[in-house]
N, C-alpha and C positions, 0 to 999 in steps of 0.2 A: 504494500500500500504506500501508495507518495504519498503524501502531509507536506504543505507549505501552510509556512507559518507567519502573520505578520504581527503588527503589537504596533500600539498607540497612533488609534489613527485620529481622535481629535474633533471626530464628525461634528461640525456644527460652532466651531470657534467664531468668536465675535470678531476676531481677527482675520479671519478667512484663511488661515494659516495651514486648516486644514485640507490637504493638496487634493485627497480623494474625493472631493466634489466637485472634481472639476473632470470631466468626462476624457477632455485628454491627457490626463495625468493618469486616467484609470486604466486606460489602454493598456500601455505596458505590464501591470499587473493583472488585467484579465486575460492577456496572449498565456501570461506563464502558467493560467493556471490548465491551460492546455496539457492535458494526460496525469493530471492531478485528481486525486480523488476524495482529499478535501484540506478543506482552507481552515483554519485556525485564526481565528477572533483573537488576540491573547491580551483583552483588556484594556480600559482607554480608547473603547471604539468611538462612544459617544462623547462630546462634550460637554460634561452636564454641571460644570462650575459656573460657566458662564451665565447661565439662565436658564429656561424654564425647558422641562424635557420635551415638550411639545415642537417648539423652535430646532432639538438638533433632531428629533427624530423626521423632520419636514427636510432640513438638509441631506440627512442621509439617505433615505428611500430611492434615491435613483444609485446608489451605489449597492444597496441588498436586492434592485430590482437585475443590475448587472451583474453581480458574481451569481444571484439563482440562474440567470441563462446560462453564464458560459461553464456553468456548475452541473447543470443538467444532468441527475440523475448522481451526483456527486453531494457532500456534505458539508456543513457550517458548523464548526462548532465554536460559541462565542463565550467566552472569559469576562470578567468582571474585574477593572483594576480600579487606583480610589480616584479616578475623572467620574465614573459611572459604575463607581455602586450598587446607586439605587437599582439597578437591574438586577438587583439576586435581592437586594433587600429584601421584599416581601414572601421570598421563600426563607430568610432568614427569621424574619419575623413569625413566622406561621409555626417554625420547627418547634420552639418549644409551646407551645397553646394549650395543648392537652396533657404532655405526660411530658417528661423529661426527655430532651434527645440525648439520642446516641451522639457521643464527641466528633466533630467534624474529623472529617481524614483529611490528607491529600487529593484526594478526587471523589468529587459530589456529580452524579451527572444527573441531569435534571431537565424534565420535558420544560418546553418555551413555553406553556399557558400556566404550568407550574411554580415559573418562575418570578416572572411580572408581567403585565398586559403590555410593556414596552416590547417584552423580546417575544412575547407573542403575536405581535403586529409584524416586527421582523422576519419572524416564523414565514409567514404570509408575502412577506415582500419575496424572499427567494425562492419562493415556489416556482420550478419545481425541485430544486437543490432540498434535501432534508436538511433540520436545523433542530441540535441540541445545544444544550447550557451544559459547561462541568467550572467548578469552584471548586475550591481555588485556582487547584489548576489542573491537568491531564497527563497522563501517561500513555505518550506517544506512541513508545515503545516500552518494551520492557525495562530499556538500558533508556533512556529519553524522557526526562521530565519536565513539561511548559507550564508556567506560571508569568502572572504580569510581572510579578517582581517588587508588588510595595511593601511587602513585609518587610525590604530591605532598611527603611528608613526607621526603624525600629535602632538600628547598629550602625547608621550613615554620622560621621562624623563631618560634615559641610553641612551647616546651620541651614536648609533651607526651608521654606513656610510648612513642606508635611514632616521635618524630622524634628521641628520646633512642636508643633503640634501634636504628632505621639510623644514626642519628650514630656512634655507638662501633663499628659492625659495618663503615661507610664505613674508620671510623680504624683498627680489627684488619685489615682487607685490604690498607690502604691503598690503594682507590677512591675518589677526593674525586669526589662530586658535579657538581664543576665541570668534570670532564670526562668524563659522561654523556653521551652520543649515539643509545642504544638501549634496547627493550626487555629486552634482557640487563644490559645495565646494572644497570638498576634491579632487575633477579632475582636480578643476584649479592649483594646486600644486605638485600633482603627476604626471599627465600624461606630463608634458616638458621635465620632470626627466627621466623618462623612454623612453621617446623618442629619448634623446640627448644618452642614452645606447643604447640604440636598435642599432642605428645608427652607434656606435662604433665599434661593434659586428657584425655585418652586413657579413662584410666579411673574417673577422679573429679573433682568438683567442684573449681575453683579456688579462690582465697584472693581478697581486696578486691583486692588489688595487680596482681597479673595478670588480674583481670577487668574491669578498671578503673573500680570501684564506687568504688574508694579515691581515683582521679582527681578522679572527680566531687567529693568529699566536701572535698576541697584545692583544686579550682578554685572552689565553693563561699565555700571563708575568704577565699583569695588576694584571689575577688573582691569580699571587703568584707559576702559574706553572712554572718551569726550569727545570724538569724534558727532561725524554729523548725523549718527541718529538723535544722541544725546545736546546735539545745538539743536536741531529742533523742535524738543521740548521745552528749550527756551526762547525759541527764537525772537531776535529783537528784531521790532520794525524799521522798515528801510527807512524811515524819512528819521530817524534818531542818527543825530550829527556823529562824526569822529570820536570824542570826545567820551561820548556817551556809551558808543559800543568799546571802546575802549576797558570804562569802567563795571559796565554789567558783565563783561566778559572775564575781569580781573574778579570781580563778586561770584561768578560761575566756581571758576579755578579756585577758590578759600574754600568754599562749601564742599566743593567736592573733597579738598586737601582736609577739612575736617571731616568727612564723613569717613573718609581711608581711614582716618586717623583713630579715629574715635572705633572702628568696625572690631580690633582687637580687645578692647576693653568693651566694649557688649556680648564678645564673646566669652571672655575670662567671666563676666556677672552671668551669665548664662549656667557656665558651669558650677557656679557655686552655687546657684539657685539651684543645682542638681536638674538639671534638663539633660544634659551632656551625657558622655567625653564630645564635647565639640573642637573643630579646630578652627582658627582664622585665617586659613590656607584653600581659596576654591581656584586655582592656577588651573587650566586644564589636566594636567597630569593628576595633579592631586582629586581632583572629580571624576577620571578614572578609577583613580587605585581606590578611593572610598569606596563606588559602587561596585567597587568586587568584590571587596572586603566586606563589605554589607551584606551582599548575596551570598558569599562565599559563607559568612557566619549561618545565614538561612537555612542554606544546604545541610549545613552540619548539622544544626540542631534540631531540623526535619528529618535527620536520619536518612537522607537522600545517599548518602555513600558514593562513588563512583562513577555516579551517573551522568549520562550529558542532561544539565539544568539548562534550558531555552527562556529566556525572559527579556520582559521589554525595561517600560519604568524611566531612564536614565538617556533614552535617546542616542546611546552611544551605542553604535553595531560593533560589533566585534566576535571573535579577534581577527585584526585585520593584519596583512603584512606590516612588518614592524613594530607589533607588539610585544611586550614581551609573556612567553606565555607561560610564563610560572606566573603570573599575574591574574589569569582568567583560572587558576585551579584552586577549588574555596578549601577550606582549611582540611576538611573532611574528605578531600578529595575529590570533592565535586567537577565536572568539566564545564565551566562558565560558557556560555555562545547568546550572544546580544540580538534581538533580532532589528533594532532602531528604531524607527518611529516614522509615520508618514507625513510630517508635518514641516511647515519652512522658519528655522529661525534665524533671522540675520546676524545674529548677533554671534550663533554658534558653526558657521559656513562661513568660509574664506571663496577666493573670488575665482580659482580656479574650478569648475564642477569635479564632484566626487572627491573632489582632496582632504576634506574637514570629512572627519570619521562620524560627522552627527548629520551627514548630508543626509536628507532623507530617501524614501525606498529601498531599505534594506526588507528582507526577507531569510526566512530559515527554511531549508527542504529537506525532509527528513526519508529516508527511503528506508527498505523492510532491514537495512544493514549498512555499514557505514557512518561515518562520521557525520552529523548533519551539515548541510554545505551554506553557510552564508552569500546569498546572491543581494549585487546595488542594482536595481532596475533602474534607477534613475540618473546613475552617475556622469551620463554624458549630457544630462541637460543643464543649459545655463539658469544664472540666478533671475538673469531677466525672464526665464519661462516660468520661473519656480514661484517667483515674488506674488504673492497675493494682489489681486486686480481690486481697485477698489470700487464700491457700487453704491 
């Protein structure tokens, strides 16, 4: 059985950022899934931070109307990462109602009407392709296990909005991380998080901060950019003298020099507030080797053993030539394999296509044996194709 697998596609961004809505971006991804026999959802499909789930399931519908054709007689099976949640939610909620459930496993598989009225509208759009749910995540193969991969922010040492967020939710329960063992574990921490979003979202568009435009826009200065996304957001009017841009410009440059400044010392109160082990270090390098180590700790204390672990989460595909791969093998021995994300962000692409490891269109193809193989369907296109159109 072929399995291609992709992960975080973003359906429905307010940014438009996510690429699969756009019918020629789709192309290349429905050619491959030619002599595939099914496709893998792996979480992050919808975007449902942004706003109301109604809005991304209207954007998505012509992409589960196109993988049901070219799927024909072939399978969907979709994932739950914490963009979209709430799509397993209400199977979550339901479990315990009556009697105490059985402890989640590693693999839940679970009919689309069973799951939410979202994934069973989906259900419906790829007809005729069959469509299951499995949570957390699937056993590809024997030796092959896919998950989106947010557990990992449980163990991420790069401060960002969801590992601050399990952090303080770990310290309100008082659940340390460090003695995680299950996929309940890690539920009893994420899923309040994402509920109290879902919630927010429900019926209107979010704010920069919880949709985490506002992230990017700070990871951006942190990391040294001022460049012209970041004059944009201030940009000063042309009819303001010399003089003046002069001075708003020297006022840019302090703020940002305090905010660098100040970013280590909100990291240090961080950790004493016991949220942590955080660092003040997101360089790219160091936001790889976090997100392996994060997964990598997953694997272990899932008991995964040896197996190739497939996850999205982190946008970063891998491994790719020139990494190093004692890096991608988690503590446990796990075999890390990334599968990326379908989404465009300028900030993480350089201007050559396919050369920034977070270009989008990666995929994972998993066969009855063999290693699974990392494909970039996208990597020969430019950023002028990629860049979100505005409307």
């Amino acid at each position: 059985m072929r399995t291609l697998i992709i992960s975080d596609l973003h359906l429905g961004s307010v940014s438009r950022s996510d690429l699969l809505r756009r019918a020629e971006i789709r192309a290349p991804l429905l050619d491959a899934l030619g002599g595939v026999d099914r496709l893998v959802l792996l979480g992050d499909v919808l975007e449902l931070r942004h706003g109301p789930l109604r809005d991304a399931l209207a954007a998505a519908r012509p992409f589960f109307e196109d993988v049901g054709e070219a799927l024909d007689g072939g399978e969907v099976i979709v994932s739950a990462g914490n963009h979209d949640h709430a799509l397993v939610e209400p199977w979550l909620a339901r479990r315990g109602e009556e009697r105490e459930p059985e402890p989640l496993q590693l693999e839940q598989l679970i009919e689309p009407a069973d799951a939410s009225p979202a994934l069973q509208r989906i259900a419906a759009w790829c007809s005729p392709a069959r469509v299951s749910v499995a949570y957390p995540g699937l056993w590809v193969r024997p030796d092959v296990y896919a998950c989106h991969g947010h557990y990992l922010d449980s163990h991420l040492t790069v401060p960002t909005l969801e590992r601050l967020s399990v952090g303080a939710m770990s310290r309100l329960l008082g659940r340390s991380p460090e003695s995680f063992g299950c996929v309940g574990d890690y539920e009893s921490v994420g899923a309040p998080i994402f509920a109290w979003r879902d919630a927010i979202s429900r019926d209107a568009r979010t704010g920069s901060v919880l949709n985490g435009l506002a992230t990017v826009s700070a990871w951006r200065v942190l990391g040294g950019g001022d460049g012209a996304s970041a004059d944009r957001d201030g940009a000063v009017p042309e009819m303001a003298g010399p003089l003046t841009v002069r001075r708003r410009a020297a006022g840019r440059r302090l703020r940002l020099r305090a905010l660098v400044g100040a970013f280590p010392i909100a990291v240090a109160a961080l950790n004493r507030a016991g949220i942590g082990p955080l660092r003040p270090d997101i360089s790219p390098g160091e936001l790889r080797r976090a997100g392996l180590r994060a997964m990598g700790e997953v694997a272990a204390r899932l008991r995964l053993g040896d197996a190739y672990v497939v996850f999205g989460h982190t946008h970063r595909s891998g491994p790719l030539p020139g990494d190093r791969m004692e890096e991608w093998r988690g503590r446990g021995g796990a075999r890390l394999v990334n599968a990326g994300s379908w989404t465009y962000s300028e900030i993480f692409v350089t201007a050559n296509p396919g050369e920034s490891p977070y270009w989008p269109g990666a995929c994972v193809l998993v066969e009855d044996e063999g290693a699974p193989q990392l494909l970039r369907l996208l990597q020969e296109r430019s950023q002028s194709e990629l860049r979100p159109v505005a409307v």
